[in-house]
TIKETI-746961 format. One line per 3 residues: their letters; for each residue z, x, y of N, C-alpha, C. Coordinates in steps of 0.001 Angstrom, whole numbers. Layout:
# residues N
A = Z,X,Y,Z,X,Y,Z,X,Y; ...
END
This chain:
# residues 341
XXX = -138314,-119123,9126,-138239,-117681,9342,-139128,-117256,10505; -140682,-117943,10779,-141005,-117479,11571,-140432,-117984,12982; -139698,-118695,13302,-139120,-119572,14251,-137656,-118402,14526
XXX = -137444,-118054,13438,-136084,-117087,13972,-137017,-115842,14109; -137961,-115212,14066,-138319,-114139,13988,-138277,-113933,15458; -139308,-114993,16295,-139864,-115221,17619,-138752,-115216,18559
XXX = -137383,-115653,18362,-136215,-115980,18901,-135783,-114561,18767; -135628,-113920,17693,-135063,-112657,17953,-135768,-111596,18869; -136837,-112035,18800,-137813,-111311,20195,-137724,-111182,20989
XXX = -137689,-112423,22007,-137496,-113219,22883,-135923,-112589,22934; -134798,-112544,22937,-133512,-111985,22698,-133992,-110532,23108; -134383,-110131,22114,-134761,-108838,21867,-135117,-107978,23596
XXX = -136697,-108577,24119,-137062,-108987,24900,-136326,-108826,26459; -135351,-109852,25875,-134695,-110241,27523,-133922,-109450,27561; -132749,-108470,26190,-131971,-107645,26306,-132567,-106245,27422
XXX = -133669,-106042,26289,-134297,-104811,27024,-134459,-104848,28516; -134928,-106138,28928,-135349,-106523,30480,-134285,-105755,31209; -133315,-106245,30840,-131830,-106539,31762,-131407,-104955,31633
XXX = -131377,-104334,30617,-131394,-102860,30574,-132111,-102162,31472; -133786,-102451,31478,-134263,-101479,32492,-134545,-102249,34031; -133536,-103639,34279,-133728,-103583,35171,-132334,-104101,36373
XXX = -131973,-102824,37287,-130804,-102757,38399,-131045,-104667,38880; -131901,-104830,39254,-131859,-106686,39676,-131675,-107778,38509; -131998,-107501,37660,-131774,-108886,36427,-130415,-108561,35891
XXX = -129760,-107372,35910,-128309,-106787,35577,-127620,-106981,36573; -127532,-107150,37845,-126834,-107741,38803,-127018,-109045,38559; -128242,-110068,38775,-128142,-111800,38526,-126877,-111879,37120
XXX = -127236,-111059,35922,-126752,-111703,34708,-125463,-111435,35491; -124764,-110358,35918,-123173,-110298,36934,-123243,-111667,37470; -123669,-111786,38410,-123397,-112783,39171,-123405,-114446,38149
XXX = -124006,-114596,37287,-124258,-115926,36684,-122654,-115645,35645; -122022,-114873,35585,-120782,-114308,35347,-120952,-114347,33378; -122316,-113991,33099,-122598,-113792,31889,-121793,-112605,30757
XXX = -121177,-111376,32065,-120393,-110607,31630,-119505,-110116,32219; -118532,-109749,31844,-117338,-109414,32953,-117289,-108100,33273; -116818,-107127,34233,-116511,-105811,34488,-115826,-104963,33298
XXX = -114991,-105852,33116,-113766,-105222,32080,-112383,-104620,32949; -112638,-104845,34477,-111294,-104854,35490,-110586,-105395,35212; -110784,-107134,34999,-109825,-107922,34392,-108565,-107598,33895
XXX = -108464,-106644,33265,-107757,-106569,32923,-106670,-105329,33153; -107307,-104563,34002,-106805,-103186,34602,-107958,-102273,34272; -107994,-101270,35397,-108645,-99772,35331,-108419,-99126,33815
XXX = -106903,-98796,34443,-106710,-97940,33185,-106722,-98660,31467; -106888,-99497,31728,-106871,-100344,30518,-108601,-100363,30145; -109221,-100664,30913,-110915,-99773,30758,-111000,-99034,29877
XXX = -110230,-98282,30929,-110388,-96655,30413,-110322,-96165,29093; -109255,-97144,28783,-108355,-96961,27371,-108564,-97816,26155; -108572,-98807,26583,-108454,-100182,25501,-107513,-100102,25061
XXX = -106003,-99097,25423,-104956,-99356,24526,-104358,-101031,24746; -104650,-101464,23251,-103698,-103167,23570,-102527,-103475,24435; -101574,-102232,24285,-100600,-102194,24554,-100498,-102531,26436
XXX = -101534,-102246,26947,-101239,-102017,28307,-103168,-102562,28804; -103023,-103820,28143,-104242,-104965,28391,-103107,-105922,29345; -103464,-105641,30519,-102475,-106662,31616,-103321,-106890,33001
XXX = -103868,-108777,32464,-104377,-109279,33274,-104398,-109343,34669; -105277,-109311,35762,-104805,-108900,37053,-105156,-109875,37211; -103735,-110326,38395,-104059,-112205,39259,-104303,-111659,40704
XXX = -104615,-112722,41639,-104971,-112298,42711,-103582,-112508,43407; -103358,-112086,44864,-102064,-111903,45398,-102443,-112994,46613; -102277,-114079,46541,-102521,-115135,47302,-101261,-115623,48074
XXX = -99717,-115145,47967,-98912,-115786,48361,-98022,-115221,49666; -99040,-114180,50146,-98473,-113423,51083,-98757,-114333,52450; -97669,-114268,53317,-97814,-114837,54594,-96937,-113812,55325
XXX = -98015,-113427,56480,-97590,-111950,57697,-97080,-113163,58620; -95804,-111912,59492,-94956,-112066,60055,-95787,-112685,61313; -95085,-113330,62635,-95871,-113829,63924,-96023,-112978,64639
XXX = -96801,-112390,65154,-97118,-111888,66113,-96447,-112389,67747; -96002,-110997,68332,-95180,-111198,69731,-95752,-111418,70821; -95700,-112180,71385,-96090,-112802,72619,-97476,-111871,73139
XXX = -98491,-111940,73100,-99307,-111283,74091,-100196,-110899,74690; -101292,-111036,75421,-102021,-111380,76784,-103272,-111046,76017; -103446,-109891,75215,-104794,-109271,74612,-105043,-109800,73032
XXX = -106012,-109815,72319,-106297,-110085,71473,-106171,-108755,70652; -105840,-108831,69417,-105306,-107661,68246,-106527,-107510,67466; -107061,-106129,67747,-108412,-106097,66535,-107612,-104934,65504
XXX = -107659,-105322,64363,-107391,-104091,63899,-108196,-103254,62784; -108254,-102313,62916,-109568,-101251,61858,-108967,-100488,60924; -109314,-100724,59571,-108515,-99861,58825,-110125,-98941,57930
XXX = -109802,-97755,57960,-110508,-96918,56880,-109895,-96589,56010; -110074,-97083,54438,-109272,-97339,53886,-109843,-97119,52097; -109235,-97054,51258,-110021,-96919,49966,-109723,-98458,49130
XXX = -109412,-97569,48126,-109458,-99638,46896,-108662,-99950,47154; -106980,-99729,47438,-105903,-100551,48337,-106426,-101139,48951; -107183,-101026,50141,-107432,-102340,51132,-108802,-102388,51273
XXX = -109367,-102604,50230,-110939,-103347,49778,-110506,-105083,50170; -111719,-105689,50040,-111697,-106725,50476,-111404,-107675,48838; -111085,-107069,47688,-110694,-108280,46920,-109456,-108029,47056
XXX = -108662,-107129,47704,-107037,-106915,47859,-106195,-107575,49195; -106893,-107074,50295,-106102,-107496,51424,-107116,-107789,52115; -107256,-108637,53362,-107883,-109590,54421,-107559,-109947,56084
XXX = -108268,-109687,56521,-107714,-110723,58116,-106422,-111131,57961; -106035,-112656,56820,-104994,-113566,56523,-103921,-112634,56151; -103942,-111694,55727,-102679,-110870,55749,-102344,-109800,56972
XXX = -102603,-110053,57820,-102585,-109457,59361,-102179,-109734,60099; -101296,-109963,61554,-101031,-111140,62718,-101602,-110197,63891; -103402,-110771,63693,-104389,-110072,64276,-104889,-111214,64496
XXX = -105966,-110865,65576,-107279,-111392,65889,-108387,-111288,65450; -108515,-110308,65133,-110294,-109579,64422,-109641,-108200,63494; -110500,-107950,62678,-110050,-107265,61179,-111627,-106551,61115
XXX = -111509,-105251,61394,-112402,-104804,60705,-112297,-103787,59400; -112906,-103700,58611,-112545,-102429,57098,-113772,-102055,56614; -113605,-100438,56366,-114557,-99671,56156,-114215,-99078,55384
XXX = -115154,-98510,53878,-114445,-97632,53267,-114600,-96188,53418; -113779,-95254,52998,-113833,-93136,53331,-115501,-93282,53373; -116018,-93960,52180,-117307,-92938,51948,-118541,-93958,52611
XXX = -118260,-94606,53992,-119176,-95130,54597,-119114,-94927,56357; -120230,-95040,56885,-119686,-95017,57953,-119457,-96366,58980; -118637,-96167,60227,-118006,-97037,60938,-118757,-96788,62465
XXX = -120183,-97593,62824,-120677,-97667,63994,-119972,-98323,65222; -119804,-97787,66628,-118470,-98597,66771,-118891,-98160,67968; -118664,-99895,69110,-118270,-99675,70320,-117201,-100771,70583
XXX = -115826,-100285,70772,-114900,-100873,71071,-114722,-101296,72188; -114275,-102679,71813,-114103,-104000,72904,-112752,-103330,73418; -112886,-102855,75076,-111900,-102656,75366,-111027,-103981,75991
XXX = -111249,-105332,75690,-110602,-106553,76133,-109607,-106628,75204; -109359,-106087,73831,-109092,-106078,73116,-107462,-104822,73164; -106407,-105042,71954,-105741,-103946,71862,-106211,-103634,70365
XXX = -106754,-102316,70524,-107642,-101457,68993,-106470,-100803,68524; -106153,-101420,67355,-105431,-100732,66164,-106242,-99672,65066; -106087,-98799,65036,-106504,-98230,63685,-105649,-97817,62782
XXX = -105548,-98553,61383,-104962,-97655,60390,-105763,-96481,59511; -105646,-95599,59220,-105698,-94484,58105,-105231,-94750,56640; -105799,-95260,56022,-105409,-95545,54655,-105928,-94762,53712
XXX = -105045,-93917,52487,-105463,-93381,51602,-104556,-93510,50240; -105125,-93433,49036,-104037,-93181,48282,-103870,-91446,47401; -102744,-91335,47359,-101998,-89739,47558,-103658,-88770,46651
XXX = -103970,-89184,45713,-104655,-88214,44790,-105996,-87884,45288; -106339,-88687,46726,-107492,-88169,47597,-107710,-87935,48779; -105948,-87922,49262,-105598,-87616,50826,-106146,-85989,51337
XXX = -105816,-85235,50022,-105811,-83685,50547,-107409,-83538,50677; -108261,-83916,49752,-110096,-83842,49918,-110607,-84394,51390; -110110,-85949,51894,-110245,-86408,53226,-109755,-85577,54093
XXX = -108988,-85132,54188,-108194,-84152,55266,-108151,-82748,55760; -109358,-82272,54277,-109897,-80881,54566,-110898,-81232,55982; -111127,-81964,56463,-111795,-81589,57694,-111379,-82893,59015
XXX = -111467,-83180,59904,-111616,-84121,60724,-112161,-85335,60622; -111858,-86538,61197,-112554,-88109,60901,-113775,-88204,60976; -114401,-88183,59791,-116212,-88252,60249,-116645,-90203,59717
XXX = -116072,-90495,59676,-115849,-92161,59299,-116761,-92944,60937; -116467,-92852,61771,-116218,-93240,62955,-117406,-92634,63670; -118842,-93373,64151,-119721,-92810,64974,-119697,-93889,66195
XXX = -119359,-93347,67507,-119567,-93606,68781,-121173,-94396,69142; -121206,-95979,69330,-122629,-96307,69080,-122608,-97345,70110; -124004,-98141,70445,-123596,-99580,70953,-123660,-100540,70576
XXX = -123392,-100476,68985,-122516,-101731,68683,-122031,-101157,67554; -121063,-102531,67434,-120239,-101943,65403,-120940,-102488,64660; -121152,-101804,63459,-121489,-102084,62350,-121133,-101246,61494
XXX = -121356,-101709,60100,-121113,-100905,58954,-122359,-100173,58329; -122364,-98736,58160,-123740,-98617,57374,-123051,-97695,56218; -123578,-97799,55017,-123657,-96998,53878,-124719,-96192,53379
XXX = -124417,-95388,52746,-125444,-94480,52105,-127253,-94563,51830; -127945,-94513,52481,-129048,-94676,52385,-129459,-95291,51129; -130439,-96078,50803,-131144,-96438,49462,-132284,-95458,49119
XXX = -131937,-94520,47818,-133040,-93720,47313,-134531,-94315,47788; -135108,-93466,47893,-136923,-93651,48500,-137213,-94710,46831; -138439,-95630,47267,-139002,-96539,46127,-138905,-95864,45248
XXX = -140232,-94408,45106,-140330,-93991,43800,-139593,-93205,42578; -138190,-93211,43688,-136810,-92823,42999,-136214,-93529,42103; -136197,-95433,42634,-135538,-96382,42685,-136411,-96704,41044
XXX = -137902,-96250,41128,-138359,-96746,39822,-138378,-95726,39199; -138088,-94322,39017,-137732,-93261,38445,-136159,-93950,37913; -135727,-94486,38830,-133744,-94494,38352,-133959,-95510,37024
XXX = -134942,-96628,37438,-134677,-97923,36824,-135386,-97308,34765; -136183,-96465,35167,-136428,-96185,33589,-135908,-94912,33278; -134636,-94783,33605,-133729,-93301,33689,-133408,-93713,31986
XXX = -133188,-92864,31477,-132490,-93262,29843,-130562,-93582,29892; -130358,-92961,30679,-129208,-92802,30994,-128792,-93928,32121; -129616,-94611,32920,-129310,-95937,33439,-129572,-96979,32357
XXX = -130058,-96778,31968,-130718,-98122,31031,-129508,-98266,29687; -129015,-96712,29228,-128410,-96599,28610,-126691,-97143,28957; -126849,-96889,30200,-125016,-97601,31162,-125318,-99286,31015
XXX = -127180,-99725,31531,-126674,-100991,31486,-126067,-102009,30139; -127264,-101160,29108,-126823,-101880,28197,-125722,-101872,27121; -125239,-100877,27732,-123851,-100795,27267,-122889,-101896,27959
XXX = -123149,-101682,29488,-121864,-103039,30062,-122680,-104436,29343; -123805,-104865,29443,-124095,-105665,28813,-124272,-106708,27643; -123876,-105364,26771,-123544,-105909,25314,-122022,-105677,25076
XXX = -121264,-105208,25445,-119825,-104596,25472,-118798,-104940,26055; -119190,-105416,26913,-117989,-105854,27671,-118205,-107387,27868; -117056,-108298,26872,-116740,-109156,26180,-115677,-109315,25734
XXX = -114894,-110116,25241,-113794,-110100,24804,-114188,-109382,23289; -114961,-109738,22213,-115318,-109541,20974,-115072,-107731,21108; -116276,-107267,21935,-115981,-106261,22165,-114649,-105758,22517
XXX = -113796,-105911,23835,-112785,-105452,24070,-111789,-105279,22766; -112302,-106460,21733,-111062,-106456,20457,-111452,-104819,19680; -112485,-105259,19605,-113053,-103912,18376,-112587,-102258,19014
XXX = -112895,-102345,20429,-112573,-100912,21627,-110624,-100685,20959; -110433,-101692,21105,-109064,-101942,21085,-108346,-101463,19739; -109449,-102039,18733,-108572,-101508,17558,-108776,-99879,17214
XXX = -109760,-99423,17674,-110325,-98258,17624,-109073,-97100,18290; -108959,-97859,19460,-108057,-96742,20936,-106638,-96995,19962; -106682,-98183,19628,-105280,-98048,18866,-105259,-96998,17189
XXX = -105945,-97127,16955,-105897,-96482,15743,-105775,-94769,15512; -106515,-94421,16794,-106688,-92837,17196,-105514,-92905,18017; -104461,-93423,18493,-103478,-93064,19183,-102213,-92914,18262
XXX = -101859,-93998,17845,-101414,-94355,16548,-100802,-93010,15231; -102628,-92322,14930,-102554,-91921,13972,-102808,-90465,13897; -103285,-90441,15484,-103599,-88869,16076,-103048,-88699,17339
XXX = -102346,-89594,18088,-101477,-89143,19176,-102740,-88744,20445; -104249,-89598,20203,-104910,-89074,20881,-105351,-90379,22025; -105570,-90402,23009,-106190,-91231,23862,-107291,-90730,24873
XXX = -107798,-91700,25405,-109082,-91446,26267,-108990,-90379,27258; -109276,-89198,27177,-109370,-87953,28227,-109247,-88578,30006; -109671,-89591,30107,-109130,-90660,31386,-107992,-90885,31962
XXX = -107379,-90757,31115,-105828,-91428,31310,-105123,-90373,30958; -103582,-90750,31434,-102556,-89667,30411,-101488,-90853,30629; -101103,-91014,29319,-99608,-91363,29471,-98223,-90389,29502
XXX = -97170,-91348,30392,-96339,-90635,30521,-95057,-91121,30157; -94099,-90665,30539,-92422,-91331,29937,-92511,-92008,28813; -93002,-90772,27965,-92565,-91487,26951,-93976,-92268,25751
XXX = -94931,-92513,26642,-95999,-93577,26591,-95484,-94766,26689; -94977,-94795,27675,-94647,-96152,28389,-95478,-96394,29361; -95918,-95578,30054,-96938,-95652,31169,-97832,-94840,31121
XXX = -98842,-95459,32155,-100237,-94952,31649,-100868,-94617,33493; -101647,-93293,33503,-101762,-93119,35022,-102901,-93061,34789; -103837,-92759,35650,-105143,-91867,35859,-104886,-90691,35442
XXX = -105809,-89611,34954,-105758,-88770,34819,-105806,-87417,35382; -106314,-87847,36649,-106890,-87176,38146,-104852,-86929,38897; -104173,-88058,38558,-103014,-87710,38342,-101670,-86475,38388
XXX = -102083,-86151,37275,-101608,-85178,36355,-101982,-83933,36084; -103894,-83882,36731,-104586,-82867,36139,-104393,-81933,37300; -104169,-80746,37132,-103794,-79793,37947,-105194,-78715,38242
XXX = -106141,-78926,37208,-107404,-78570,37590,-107727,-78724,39009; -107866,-79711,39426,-108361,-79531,40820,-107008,-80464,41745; -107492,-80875,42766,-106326,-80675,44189,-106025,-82325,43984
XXX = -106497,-83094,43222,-106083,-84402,43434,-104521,-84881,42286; -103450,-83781,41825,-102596,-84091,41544,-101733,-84227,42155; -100749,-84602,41664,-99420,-84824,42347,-98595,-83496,41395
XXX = -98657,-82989,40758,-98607,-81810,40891,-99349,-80458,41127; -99825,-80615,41336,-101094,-79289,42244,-100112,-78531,43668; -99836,-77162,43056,-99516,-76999,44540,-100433,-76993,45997
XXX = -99271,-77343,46692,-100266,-77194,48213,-99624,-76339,49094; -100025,-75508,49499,-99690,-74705,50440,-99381,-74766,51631; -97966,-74243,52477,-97457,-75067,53762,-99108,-74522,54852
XXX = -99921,-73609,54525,-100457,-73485,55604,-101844,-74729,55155; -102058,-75274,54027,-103049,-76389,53916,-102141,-77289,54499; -100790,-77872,54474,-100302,-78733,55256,-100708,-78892,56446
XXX = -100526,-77918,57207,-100617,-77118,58671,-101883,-77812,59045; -102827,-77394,58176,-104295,-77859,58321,-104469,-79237,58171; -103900,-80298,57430,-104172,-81175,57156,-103418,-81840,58152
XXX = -102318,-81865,58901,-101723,-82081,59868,-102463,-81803,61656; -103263,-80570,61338,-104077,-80597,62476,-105136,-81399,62268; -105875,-81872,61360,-106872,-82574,61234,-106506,-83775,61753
XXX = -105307,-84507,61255,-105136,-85604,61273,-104743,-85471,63153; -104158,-84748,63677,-104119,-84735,65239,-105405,-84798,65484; -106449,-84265,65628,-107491,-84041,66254,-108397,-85539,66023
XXX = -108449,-85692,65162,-108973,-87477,64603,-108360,-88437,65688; -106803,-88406,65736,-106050,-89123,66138,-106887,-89411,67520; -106873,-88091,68010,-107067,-87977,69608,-108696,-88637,69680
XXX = -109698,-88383,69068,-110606,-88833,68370,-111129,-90132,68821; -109744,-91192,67703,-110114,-92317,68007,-109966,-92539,69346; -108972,-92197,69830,-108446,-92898,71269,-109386,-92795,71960
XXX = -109867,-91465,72045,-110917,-91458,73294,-112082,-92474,72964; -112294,-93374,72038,-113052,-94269,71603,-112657,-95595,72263; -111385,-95348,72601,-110898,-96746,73121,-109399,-97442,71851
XXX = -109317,-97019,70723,-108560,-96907,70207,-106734,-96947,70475; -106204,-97975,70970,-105028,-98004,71462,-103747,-96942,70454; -103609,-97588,69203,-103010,-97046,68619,-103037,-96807,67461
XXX = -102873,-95651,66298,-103532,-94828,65242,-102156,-94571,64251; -102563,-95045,62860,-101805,-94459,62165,-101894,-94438,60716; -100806,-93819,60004,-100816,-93682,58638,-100459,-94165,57466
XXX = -101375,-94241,56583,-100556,-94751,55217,-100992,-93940,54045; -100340,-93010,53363,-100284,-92769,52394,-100158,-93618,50997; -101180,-93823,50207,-100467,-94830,49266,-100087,-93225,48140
XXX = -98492,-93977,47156,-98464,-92870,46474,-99532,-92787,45309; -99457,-91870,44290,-100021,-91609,42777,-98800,-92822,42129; -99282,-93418,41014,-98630,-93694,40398,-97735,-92997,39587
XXX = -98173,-91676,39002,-97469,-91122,38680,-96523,-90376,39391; -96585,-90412,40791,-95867,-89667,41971,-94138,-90623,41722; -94389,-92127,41716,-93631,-93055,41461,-92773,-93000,40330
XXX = -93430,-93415,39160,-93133,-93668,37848,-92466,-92002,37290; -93052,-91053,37064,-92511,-89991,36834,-92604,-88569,37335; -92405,-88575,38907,-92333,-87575,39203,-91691,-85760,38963
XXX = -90958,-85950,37691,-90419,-85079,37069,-91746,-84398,36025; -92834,-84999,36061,-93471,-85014,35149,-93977,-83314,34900; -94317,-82470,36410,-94704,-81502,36592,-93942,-80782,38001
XXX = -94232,-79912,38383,-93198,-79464,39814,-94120,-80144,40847; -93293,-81558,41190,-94175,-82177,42647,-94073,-81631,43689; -95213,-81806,44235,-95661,-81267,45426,-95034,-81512,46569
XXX = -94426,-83181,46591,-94367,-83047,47732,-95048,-83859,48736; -96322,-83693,48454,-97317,-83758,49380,-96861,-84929,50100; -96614,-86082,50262,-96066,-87281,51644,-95238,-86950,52131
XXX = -94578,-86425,51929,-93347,-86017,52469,-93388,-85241,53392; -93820,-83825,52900,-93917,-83186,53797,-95377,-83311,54632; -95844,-84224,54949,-97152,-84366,55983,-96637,-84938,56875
XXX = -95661,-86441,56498,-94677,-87332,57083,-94034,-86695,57871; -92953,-85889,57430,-92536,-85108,58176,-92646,-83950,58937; -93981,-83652,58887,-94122,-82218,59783,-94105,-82487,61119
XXX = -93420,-81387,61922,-92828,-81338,63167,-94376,-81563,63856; -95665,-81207,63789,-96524,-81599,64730,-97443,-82577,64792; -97128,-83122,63730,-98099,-84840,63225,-97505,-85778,64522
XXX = -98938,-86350,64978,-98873,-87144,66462,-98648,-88620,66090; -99140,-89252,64989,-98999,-90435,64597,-97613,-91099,63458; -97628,-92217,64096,-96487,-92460,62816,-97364,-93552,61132
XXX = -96148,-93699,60674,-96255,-93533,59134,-96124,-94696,58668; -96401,-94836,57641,-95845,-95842,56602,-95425,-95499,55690; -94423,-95511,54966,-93329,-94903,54147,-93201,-95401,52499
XXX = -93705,-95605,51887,-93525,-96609,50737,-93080,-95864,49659; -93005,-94659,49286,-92630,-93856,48172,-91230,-93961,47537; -90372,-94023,48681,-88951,-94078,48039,-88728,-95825,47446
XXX = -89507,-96586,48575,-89245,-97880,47911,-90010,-98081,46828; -90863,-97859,46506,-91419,-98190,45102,-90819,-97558,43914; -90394,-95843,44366,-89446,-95726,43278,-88495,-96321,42840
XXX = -87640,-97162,43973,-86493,-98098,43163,-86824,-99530,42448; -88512,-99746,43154,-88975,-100495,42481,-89332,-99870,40939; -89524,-98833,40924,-90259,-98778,39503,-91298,-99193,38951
XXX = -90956,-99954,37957,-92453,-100488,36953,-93144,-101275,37799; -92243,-102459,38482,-92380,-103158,39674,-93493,-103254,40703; -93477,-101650,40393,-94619,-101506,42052,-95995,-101350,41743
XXX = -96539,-101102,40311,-97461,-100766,39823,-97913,-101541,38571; -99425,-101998,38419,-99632,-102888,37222,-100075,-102116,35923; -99409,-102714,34749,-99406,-101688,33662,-100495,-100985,33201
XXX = -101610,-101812,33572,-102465,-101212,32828,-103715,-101224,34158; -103398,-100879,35379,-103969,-100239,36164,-103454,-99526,37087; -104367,-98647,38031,-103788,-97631,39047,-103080,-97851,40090
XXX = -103567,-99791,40455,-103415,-100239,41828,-101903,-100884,41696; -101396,-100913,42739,-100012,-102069,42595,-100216,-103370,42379; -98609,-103969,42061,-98201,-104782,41852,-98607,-106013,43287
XXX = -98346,-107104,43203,-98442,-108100,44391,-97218,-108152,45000; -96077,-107568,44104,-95192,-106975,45232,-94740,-105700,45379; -95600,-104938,45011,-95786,-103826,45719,-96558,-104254,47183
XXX = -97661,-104993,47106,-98878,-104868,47807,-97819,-105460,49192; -97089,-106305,48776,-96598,-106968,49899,-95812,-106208,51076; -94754,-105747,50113,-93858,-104243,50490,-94593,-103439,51395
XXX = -96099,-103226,51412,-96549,-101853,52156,-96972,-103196,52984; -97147,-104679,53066,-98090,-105407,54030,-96874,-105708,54885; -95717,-105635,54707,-94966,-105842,55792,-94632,-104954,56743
XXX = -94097,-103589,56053,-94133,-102543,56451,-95355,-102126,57565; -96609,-102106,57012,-97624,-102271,57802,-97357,-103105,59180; -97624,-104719,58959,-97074,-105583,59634,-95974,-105304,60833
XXX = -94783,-104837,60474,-93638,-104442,61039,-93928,-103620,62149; -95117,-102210,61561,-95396,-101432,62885,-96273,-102165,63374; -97520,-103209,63119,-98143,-103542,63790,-98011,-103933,65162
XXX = -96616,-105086,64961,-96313,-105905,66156,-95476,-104880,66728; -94639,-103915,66397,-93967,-102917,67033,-95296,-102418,68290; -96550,-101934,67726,-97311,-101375,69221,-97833,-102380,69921
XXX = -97892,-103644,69547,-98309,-104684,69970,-97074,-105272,71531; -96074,-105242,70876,-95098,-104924,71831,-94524,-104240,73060; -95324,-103177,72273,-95047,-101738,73144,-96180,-101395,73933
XX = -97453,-102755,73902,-98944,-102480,74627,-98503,-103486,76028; -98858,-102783,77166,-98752,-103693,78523,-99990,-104751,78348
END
């Protein structure tokens, strides 16, 4: 007894450690002692409904088209959100030379190699295009050299204010002890039982058609501007269309050869757009008579894809969805590549 007492201490002990501390809770990550709980989808996080626990594989089997004959080397820059993070897409899915990626909420230090032909894409997906677009590209600072910088690190005595926060300590040891398979079962029977027996699920999510599918909730919610049904007004179009000109022009004068767009949709924009009166919103940005850049189009094709284009139990697509927008992509790539002397 006294031999288990000391052990439960020691346990005891190291739990607490790892709770109040941001560095021993990253090592235990990294020694892969606990998992995210991505694994298995976002919305499946979110939820624990069993029903829509669907493992995510990586998309390894994509091979981009050849690139057309030509004299300059292809850098291309995308600002971009979790679509084209670096555990999704890469250099190897490009017929480029150099790949740079930055995400909305960092910035992009930058002196462009004019030996080079500078691609920039614009990447967003639909439920946070209209927030980016209330103002002009602030992504992009004119410097002498590139680099990436992010958000400052809180001052020290913040950093040890954060680390004995109740409410940090309280997040870590929650991912810490919780996220597990053991755990995921118990979350699971729980989300199932309140859905089940009260028609209720995680304020996160909403399912739709039916409860066949499961979106974000940011989605659907008409509270603020990130739905796909939220109206938008043709003169916020107007605006969001001049923004995106003025950026455009922006990059170029940076050295920036050629600039353009990708809308990724809402899932629910896809899956059930009947759901509420849609907006709209790609469509008509796509098409407005004074937008300077061209597009990438993926909405109608994923609708005939359907379930197809999106993984069940997360926000992000399918690996052939992912592919669908990498060719497409691809397709215009070598199109300005072509069209560059």
């Amino acid at each position: 007894m006294k031999v288990l007492k000391y052990v439960v201490l020691i346990v005891g002990c190291l739990i607490w450690a790892v709770g109040q501390s941001q560095y021993l809770f990253a090592k235990v990550g990294e020694w892969n002692w606990i998992k995210d709980g991505y694994q298995y989808g976002d919305l499946y996080r979110l939820s624990n409904l069993s029903d829509f626990r669907d493992p995510r594989l990586p998309c390894k089997d994509y091979t981009p088209p050849a690139r057309p004959a030509h004299s300059k080397k292809v850098h291309l820059y995308i600002i971009g959100d979790s679509f084209t993070e670096k555990q999704r897409v890469g250099i190897e899915d490009f017929p480029v030379d150099n790949y740079t990626y930055v995400h909305w909420a960092d910035f992009l230090h930058i002196k462009v190699d004019t030996t080079e032909t500078n691609i920039l894409l614009l990447e967003s997906v639909e439920r946070h295009f209209r927030q980016k677009m209330m103002d002009t590209l602030r992504v992009l600072i004119p410097d002498t050299a590139t680099f990436v910088s992010v958000v400052d690190q809180p001052p020290f005595m913040r950093q040890l204010d954060n680390a004995f926060n109740g409410t940090f300590t309280r997040d870590r040891l929650e991912f810490f002890l919780f996220q597990n398979e053991l755990a995921f079962k118990v979350k699971e029977w729980k989300a199932d039982l309140q859905h089940n027996l009260f028609g209720r699920v995680d304020e996160s999510v909403t399912l739709v058609n039916d409860g066949q599918d499961m979106v974000f909730y940011m989605d659907t919610d008409t509270a603020g501007i990130t739905s796909s049904f939220k109206e938008a007004a043709d003169s916020e179009i107007d605006t969001i269309v001049k923004n995106l000109n003025i950026s455009e022009q922006f990059a170029r004068s940076l050295g920036f050869k050629h600039v353009f767009l990708s809308i990724i949709p809402n899932k629910v924009s896809v899956l059930q757009p009947d759901y509420g009166v849609y907006n709209r919103l790609i469509e008509r940005v796509y098409n407005h008579p004074e937008l300077k850049m061209p597009t990438i189009d993926i909405l109608a094709d994923f609708r005939k894809m359907g379930r197809r284009s999106y993984l069940k139990g997360d926000s992000h697509w399918t690996c052939e969805g992912q592919y669908l927008w990498l060719n497409k992509v691809n397709t215009e790539i070598n199109s300005m590549v072509a069209a560059t002397p």
